[in-house]
PDB file as gemmi writes it, atoms N, CA and C in Angstrom:
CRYST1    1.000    1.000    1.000  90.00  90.00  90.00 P 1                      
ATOM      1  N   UNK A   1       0.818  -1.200   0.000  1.00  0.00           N  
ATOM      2  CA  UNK A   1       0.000   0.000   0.000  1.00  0.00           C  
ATOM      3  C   UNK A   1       0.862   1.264   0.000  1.00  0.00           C  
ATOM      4  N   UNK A   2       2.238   1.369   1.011  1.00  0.00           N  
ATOM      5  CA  UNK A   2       3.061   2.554   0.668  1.00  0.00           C  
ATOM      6  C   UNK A   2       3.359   2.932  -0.166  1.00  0.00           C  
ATOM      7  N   UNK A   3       4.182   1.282  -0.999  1.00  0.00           N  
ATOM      8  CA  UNK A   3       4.890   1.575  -2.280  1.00  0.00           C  
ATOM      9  C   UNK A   3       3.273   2.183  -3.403  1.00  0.00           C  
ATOM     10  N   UNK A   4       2.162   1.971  -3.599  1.00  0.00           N  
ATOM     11  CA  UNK A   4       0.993   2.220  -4.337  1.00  0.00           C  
ATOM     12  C   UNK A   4       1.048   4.046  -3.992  1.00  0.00           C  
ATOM     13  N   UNK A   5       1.229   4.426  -2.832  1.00  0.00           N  
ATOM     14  CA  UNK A   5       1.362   5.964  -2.583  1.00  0.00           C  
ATOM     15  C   UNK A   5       2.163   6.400  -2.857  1.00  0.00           C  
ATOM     16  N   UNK A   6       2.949   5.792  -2.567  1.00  0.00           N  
ATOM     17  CA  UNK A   6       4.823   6.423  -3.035  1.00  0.00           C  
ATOM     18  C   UNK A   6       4.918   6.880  -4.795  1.00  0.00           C  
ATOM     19  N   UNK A   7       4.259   5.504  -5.197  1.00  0.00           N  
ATOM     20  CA  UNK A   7       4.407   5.586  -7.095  1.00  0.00           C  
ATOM     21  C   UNK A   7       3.524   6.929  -7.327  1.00  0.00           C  
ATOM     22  N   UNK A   8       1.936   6.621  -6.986  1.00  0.00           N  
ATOM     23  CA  UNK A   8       0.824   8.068  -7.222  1.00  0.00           C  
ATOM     24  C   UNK A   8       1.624   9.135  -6.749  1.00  0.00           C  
ATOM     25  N   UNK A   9       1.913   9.416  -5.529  1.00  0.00           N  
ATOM     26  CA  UNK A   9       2.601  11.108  -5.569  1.00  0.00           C  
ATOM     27  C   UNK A   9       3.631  11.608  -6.234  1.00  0.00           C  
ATOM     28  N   UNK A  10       4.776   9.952  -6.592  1.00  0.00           N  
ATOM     29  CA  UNK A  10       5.721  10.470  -7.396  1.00  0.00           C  
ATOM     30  C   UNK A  10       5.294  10.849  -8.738  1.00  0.00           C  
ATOM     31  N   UNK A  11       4.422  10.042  -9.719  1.00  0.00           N  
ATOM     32  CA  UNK A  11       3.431  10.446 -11.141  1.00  0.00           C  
ATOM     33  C   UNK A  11       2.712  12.252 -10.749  1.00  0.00           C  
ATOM     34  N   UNK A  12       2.014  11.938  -9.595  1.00  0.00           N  
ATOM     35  CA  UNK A  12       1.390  13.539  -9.484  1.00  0.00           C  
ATOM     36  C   UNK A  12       2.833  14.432  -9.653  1.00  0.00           C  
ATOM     37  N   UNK A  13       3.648  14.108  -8.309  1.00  0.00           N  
ATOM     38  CA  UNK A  13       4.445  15.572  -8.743  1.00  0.00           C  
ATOM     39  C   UNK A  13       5.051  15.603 -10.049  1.00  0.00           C  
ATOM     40  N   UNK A  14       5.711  14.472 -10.812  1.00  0.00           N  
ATOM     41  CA  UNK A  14       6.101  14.633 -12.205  1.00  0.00           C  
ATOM     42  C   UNK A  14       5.155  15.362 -13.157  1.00  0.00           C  
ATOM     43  N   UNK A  15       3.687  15.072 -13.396  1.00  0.00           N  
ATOM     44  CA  UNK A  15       2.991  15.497 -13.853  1.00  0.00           C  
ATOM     45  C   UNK A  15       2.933  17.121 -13.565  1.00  0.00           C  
ATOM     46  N   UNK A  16       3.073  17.769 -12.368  1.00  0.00           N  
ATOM     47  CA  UNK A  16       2.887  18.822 -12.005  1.00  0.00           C  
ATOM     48  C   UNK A  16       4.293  19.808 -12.648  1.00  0.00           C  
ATOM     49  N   UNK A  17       5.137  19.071 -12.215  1.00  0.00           N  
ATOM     50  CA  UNK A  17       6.876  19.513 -13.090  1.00  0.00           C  
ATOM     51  C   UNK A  17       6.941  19.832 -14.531  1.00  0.00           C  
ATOM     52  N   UNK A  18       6.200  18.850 -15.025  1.00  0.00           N  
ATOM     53  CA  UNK A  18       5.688  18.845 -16.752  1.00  0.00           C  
ATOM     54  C   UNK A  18       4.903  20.258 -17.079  1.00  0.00           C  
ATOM     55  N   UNK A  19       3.639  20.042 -16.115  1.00  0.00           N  
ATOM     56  CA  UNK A  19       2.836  21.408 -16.781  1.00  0.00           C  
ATOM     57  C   UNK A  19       3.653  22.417 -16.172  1.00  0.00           C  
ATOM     58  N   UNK A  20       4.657  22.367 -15.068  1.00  0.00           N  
ATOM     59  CA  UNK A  20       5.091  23.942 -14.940  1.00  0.00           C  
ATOM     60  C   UNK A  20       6.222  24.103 -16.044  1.00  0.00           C  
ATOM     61  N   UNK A  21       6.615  23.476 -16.483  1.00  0.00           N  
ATOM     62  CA  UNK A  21       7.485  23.597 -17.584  1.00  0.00           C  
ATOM     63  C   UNK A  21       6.744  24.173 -19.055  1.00  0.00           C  
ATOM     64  N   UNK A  22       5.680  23.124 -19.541  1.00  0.00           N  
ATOM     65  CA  UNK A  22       5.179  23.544 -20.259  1.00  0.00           C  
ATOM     66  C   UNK A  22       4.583  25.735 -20.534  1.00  0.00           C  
ATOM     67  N   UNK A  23       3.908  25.257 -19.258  1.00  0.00           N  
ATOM     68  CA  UNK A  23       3.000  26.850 -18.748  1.00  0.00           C  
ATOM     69  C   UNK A  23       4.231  27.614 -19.107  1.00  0.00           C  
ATOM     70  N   UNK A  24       5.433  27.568 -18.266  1.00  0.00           N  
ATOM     71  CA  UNK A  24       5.803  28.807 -18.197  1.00  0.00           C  
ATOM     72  C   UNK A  24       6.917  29.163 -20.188  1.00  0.00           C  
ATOM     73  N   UNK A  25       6.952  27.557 -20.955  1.00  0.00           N  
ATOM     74  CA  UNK A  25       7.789  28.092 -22.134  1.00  0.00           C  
ATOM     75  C   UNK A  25       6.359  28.893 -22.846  1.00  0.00           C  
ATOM     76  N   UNK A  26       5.142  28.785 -22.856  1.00  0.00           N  
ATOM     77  CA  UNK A  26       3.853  29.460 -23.381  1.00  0.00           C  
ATOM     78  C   UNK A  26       4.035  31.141 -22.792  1.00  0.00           C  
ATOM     79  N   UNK A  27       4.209  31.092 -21.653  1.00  0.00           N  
ATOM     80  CA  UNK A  27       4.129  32.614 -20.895  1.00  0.00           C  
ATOM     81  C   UNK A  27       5.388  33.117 -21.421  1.00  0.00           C  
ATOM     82  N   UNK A  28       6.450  32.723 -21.160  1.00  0.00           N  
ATOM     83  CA  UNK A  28       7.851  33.137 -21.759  1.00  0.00           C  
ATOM     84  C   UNK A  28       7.670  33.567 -23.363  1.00  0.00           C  
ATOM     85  N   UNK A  29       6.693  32.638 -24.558  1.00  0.00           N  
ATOM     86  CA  UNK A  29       6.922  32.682 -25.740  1.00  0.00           C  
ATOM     87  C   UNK A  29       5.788  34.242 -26.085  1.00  0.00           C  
ATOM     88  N   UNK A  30       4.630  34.403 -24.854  1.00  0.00           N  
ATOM     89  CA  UNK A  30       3.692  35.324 -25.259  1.00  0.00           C  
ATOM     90  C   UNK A  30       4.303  36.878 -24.445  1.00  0.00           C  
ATOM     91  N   UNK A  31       5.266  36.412 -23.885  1.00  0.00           N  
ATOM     92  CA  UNK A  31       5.994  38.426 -23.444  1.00  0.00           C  
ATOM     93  C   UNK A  31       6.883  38.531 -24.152  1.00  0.00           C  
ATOM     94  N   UNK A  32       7.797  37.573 -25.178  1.00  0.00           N  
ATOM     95  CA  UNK A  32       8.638  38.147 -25.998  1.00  0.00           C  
ATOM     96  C   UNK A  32       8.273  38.321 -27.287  1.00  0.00           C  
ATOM     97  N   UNK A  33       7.356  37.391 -27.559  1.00  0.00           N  
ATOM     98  CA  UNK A  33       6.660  37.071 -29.000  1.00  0.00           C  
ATOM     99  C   UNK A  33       8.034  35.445 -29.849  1.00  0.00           C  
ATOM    100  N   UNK A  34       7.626  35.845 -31.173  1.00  0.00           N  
ATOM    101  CA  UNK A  34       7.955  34.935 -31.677  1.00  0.00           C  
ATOM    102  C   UNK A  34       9.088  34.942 -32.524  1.00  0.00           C  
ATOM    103  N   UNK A  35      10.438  34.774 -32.721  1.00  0.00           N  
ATOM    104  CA  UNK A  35      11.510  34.975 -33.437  1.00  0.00           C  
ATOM    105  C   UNK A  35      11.670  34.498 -34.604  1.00  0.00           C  
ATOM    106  N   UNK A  36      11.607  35.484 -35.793  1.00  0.00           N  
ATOM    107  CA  UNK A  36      11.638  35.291 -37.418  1.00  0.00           C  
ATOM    108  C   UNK A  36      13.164  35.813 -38.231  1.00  0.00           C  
ATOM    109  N   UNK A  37      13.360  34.559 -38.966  1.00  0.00           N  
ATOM    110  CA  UNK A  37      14.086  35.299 -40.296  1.00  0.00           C  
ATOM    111  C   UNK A  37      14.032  35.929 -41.175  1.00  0.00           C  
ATOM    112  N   UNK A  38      13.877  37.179 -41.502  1.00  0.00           N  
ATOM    113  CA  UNK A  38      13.547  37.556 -42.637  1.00  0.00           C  
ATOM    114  C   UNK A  38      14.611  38.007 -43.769  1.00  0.00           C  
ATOM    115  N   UNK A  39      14.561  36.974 -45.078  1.00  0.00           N  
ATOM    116  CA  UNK A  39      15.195  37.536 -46.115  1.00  0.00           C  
ATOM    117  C   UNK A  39      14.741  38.240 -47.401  1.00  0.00           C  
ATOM    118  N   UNK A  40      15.193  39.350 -47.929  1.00  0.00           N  
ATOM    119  CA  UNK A  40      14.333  39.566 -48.733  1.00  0.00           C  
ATOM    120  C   UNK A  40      15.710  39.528 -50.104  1.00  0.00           C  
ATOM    121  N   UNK A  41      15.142  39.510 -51.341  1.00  0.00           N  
ATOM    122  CA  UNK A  41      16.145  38.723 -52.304  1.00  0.00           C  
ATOM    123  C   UNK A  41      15.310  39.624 -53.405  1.00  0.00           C  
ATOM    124  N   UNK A  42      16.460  39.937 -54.879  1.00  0.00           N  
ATOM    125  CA  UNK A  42      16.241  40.432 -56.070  1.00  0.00           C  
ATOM    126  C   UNK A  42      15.746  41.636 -55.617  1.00  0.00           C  
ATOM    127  N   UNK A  43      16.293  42.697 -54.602  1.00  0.00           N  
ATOM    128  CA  UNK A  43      15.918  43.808 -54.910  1.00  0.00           C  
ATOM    129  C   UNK A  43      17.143  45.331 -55.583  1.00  0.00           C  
ATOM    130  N   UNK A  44      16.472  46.375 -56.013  1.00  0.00           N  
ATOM    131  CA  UNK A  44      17.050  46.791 -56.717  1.00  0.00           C  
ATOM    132  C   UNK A  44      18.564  47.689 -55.435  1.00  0.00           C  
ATOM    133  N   UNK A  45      17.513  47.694 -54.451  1.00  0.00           N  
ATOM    134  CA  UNK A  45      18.410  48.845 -52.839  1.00  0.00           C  
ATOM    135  C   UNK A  45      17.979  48.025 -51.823  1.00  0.00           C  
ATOM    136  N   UNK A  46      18.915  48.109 -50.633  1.00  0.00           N  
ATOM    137  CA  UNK A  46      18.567  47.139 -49.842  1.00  0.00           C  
ATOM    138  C   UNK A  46      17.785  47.840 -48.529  1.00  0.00           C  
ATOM    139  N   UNK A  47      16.668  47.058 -47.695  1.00  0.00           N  
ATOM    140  CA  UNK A  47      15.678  47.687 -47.112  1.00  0.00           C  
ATOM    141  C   UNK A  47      16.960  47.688 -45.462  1.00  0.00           C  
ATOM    142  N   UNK A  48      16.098  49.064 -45.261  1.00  0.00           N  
ATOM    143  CA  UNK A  48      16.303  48.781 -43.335  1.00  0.00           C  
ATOM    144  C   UNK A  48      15.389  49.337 -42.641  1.00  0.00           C  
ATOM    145  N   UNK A  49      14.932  48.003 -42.431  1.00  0.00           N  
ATOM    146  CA  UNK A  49      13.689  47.876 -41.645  1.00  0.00           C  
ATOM    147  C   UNK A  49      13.532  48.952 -40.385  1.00  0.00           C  
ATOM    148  N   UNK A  50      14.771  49.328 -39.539  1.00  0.00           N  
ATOM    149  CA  UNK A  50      14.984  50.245 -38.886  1.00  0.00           C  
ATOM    150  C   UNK A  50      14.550  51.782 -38.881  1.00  0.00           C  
ATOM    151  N   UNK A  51      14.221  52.002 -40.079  1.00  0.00           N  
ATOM    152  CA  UNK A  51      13.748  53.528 -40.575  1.00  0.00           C  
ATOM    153  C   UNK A  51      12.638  53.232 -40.602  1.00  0.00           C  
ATOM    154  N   UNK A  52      11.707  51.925 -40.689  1.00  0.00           N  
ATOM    155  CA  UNK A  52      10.440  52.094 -40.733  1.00  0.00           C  
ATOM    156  C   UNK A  52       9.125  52.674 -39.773  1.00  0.00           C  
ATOM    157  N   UNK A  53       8.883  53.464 -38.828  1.00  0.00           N  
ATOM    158  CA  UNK A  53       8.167  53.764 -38.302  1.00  0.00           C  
ATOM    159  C   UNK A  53       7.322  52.862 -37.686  1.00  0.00           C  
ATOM    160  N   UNK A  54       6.403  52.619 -38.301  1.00  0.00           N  
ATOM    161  CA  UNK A  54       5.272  51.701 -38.639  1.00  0.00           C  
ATOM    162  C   UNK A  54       5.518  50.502 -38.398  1.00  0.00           C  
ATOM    163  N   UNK A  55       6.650  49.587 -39.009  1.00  0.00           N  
ATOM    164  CA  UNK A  55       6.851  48.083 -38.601  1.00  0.00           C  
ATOM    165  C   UNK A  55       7.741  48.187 -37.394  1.00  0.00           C  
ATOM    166  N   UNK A  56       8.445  49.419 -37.003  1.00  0.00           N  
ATOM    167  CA  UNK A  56       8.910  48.999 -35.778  1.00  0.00           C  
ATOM    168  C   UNK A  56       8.133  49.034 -34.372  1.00  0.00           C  
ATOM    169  N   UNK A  57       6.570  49.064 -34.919  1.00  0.00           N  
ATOM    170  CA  UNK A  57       5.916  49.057 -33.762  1.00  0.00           C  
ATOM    171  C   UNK A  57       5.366  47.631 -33.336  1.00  0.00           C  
ATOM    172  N   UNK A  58       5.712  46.944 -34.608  1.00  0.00           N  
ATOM    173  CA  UNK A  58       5.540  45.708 -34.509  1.00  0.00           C  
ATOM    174  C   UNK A  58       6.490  44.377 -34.407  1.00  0.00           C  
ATOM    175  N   UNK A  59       7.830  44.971 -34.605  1.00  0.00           N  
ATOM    176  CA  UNK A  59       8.813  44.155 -34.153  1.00  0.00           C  
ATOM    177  C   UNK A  59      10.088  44.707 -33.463  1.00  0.00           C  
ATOM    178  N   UNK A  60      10.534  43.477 -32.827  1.00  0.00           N  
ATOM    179  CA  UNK A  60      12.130  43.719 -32.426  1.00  0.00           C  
ATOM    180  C   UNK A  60      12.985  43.806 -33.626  1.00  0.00           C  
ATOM    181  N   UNK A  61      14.179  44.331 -33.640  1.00  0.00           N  
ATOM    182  CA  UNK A  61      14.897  43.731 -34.618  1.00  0.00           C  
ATOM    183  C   UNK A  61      16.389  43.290 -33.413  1.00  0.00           C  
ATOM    184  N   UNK A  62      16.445  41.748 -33.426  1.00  0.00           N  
ATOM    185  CA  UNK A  62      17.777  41.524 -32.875  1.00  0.00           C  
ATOM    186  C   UNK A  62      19.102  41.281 -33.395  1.00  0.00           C  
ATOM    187  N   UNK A  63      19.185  40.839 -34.413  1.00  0.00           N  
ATOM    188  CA  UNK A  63      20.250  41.310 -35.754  1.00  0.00           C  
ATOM    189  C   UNK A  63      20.200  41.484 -36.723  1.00  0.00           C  
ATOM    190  N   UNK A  64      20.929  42.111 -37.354  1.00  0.00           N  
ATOM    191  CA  UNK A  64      20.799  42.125 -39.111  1.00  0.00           C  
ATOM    192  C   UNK A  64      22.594  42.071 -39.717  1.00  0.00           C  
ATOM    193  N   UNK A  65      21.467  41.943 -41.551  1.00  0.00           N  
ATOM    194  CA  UNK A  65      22.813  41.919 -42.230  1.00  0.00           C  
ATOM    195  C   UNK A  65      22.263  43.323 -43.255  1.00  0.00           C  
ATOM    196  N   UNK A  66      22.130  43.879 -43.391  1.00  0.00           N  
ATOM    197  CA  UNK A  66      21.356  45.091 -44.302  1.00  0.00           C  
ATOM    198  C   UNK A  66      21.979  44.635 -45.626  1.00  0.00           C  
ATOM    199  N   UNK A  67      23.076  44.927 -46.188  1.00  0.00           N  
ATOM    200  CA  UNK A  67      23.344  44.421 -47.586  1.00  0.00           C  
ATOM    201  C   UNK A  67      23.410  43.534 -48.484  1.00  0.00           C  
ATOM    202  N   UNK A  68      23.210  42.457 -47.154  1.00  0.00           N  
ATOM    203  CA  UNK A  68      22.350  41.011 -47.996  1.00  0.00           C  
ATOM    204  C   UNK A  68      21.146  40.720 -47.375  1.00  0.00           C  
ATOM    205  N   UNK A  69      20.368  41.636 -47.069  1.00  0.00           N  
ATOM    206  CA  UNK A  69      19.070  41.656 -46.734  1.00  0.00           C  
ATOM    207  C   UNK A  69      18.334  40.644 -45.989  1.00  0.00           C  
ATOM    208  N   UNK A  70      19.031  40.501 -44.566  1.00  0.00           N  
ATOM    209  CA  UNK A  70      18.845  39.448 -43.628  1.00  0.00           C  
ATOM    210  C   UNK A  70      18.917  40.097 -42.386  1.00  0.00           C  
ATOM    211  N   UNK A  71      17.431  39.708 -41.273  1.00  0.00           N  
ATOM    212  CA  UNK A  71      17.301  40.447 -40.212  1.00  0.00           C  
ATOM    213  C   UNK A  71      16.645  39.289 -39.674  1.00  0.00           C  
ATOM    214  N   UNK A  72      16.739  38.987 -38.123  1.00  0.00           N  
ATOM    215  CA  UNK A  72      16.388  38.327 -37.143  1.00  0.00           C  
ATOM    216  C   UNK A  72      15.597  39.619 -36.013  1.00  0.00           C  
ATOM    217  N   UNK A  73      14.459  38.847 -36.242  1.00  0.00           N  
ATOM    218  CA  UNK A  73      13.638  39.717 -35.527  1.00  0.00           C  
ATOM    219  C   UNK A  73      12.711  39.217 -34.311  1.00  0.00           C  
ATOM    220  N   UNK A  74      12.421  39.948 -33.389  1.00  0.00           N  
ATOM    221  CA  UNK A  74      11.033  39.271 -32.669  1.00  0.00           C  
ATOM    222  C   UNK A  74       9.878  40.064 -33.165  1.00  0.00           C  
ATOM    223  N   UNK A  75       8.639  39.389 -32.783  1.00  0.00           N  
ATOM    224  CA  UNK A  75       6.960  39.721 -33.348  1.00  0.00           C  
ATOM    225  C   UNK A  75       6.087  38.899 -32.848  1.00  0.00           C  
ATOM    226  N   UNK A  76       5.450  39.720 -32.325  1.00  0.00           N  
ATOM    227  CA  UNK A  76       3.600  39.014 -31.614  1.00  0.00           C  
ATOM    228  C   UNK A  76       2.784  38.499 -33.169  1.00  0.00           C  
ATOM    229  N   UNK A  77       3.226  39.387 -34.471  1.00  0.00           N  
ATOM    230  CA  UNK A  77       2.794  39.013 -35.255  1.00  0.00           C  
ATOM    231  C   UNK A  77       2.771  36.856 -35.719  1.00  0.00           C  
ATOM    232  N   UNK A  78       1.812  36.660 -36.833  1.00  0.00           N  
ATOM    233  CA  UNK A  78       2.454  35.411 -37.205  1.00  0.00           C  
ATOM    234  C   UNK A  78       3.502  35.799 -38.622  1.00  0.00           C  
ATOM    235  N   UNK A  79       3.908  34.974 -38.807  1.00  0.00           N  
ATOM    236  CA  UNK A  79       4.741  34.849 -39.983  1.00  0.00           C  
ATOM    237  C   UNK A  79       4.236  35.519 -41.176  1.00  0.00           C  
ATOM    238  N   UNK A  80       2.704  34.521 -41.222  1.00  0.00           N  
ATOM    239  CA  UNK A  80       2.218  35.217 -42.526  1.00  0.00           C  
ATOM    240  C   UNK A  80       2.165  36.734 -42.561  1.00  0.00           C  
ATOM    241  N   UNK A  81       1.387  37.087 -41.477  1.00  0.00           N  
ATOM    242  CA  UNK A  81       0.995  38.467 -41.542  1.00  0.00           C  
ATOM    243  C   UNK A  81       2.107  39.635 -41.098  1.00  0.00           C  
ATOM    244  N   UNK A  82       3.309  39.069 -40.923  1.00  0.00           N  
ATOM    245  CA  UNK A  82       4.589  39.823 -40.977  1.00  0.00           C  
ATOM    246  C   UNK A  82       4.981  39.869 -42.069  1.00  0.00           C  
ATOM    247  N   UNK A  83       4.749  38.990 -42.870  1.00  0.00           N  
ATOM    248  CA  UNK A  83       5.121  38.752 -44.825  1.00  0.00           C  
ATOM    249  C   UNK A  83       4.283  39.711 -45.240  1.00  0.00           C  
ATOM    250  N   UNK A  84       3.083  39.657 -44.800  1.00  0.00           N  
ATOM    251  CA  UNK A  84       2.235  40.828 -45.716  1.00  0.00           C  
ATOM    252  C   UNK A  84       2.584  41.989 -45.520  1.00  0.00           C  
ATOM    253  N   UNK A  85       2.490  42.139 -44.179  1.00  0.00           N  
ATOM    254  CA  UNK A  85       2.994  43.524 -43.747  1.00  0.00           C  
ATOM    255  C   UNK A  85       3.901  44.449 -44.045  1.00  0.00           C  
ATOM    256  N   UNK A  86       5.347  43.481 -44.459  1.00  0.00           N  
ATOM    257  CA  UNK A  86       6.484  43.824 -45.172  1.00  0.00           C  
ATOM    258  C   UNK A  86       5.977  43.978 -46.992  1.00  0.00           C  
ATOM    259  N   UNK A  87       5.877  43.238 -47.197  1.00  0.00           N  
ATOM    260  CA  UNK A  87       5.198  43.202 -48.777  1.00  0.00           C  
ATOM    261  C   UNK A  87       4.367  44.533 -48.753  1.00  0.00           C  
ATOM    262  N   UNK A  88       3.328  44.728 -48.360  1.00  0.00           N  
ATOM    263  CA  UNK A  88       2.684  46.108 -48.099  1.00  0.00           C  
ATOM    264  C   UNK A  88       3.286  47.379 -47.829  1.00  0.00           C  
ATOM    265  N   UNK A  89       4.144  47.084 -46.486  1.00  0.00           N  
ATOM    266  CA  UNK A  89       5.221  48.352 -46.591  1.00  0.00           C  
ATOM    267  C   UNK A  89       6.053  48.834 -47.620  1.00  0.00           C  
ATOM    268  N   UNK A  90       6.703  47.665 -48.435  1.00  0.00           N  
ATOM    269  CA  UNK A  90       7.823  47.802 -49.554  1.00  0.00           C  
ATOM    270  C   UNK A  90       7.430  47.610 -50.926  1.00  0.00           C  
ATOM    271  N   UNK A  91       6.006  47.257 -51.144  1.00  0.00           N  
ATOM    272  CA  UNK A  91       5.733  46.769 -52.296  1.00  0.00           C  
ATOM    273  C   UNK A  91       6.333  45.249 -53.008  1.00  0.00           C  
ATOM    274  N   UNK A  92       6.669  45.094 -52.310  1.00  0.00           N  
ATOM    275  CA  UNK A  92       7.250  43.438 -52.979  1.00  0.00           C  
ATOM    276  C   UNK A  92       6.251  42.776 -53.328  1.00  0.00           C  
ATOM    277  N   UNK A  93       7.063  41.531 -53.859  1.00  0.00           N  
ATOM    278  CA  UNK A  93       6.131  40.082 -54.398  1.00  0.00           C  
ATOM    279  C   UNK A  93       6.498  38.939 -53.464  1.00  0.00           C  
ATOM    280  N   UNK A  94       6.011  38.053 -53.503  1.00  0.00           N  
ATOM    281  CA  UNK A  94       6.152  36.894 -52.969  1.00  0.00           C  
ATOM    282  C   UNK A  94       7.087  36.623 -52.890  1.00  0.00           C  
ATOM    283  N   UNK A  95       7.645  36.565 -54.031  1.00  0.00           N  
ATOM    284  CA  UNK A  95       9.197  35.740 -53.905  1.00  0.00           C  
ATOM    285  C   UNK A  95      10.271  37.002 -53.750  1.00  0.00           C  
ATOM    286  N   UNK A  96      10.002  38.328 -53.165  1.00  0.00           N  
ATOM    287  CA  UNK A  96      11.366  38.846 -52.917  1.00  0.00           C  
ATOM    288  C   UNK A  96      11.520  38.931 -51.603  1.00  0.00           C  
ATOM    289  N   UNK A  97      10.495  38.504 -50.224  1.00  0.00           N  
ATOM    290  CA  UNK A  97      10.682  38.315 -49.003  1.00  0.00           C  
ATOM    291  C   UNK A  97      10.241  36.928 -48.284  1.00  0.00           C  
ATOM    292  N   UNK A  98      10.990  36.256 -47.994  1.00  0.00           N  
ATOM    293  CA  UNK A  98      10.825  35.505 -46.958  1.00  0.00           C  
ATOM    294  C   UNK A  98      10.946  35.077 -45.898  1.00  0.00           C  
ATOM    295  N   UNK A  99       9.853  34.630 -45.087  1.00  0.00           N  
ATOM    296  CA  UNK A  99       9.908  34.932 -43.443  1.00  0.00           C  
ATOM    297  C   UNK A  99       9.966  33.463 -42.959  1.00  0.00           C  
ATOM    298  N   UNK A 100      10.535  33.274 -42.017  1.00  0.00           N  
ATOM    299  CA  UNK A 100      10.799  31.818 -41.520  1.00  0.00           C  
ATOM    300  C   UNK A 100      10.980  31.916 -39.682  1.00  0.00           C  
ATOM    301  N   UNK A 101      10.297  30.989 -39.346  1.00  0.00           N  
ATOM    302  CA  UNK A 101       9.713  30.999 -37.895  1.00  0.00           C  
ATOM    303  C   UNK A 101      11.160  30.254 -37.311  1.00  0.00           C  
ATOM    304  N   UNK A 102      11.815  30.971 -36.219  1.00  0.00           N  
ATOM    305  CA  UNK A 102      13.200  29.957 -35.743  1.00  0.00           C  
ATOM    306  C   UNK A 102      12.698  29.693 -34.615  1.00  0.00           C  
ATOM    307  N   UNK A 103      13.097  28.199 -34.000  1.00  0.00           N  
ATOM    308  CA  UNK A 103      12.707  27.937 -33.137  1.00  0.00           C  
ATOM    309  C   UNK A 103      13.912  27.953 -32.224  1.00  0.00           C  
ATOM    310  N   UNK A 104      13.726  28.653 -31.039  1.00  0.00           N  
ATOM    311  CA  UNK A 104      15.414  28.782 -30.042  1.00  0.00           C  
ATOM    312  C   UNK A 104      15.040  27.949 -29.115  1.00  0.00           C  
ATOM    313  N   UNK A 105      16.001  27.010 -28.678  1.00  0.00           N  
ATOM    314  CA  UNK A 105      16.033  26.052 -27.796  1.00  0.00           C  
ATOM    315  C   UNK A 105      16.497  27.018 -26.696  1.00  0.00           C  
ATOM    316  N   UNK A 106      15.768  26.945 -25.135  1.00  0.00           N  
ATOM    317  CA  UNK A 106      16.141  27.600 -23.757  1.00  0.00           C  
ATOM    318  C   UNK A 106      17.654  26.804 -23.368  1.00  0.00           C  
ATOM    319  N   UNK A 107      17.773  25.709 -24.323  1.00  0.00           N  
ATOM    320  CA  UNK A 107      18.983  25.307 -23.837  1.00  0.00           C  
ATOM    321  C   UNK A 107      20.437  25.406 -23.994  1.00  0.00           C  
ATOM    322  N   UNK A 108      20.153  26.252 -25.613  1.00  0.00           N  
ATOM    323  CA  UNK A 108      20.707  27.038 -26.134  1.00  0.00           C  
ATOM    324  C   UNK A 108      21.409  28.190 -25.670  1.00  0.00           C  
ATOM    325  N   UNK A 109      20.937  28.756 -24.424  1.00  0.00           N  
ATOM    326  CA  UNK A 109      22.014  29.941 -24.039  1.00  0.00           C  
ATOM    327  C   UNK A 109      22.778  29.396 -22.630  1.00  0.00           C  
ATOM    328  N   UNK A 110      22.507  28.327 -22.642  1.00  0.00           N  
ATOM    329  CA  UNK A 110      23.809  27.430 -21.232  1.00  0.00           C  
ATOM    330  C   UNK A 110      25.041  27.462 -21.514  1.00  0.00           C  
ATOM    331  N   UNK A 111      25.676  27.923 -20.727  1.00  0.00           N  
ATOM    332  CA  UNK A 111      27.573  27.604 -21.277  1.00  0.00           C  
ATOM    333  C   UNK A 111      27.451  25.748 -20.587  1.00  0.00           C  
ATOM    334  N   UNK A 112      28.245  25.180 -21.541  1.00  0.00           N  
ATOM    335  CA  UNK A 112      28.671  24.061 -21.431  1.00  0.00           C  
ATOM    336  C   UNK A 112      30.244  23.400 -21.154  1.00  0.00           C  
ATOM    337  N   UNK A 113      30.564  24.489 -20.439  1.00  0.00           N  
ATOM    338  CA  UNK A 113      32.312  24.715 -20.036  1.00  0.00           C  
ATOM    339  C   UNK A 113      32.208  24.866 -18.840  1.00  0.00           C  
TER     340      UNK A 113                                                      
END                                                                             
């Protein structure tokens, strides 16, 4: 009968460890938003997103390359509607921006030394 209690509280608290893990990468992913690549390709001058007014109310920008037209950004936006948004701002087509969702592992910023 102990060992039958012992197993249930050990499953409950695991279970409980799980959803606090889960909960808090959801809360963590909705105060920073969501981290995108954006490249944009075949244009005639290269954009910086930085002068934009308007889209910088809607994103971070955490790096760039401006002359080969590559910026890592954060956004509450989704993907798509960061594609449009840019397309709308700059006039582009489909194929001269593309946005790509990165996924960062939390485990990723551990030193391992």
């Amino acid at each position: 009968m102990l060992e039958t209690l012992l197993i249930m509280s050990s499953l409950i608290l695991f279970s409980l460890f799980i959803f606090v893990i889960i909960r808090g990468h959801f809360v963590l992913r909705e105060n920073t938003g969501q981290c995108y690549s954006i490249h944009f390709r075949h244009l005639t001058k290269p954009i910086d997103l930085s002068q934009n007014g308007r889209l910088m109310e809607t994103i971070t920008i955490i790096s760039d390359n401006k002359e080969n037209g590559c910026y890592s950004v954060q956004s509450y936006l989704s993907d798509i509607k960061l594609k449009e948004l840019l397309m709308a701002e700059y006039q582009l087509t489909l194929n001269q921006v593309i946005v790509q969702s990165q996924q960062l592992s939390p485990l990723a910023t551990l030193s391992l030394t």
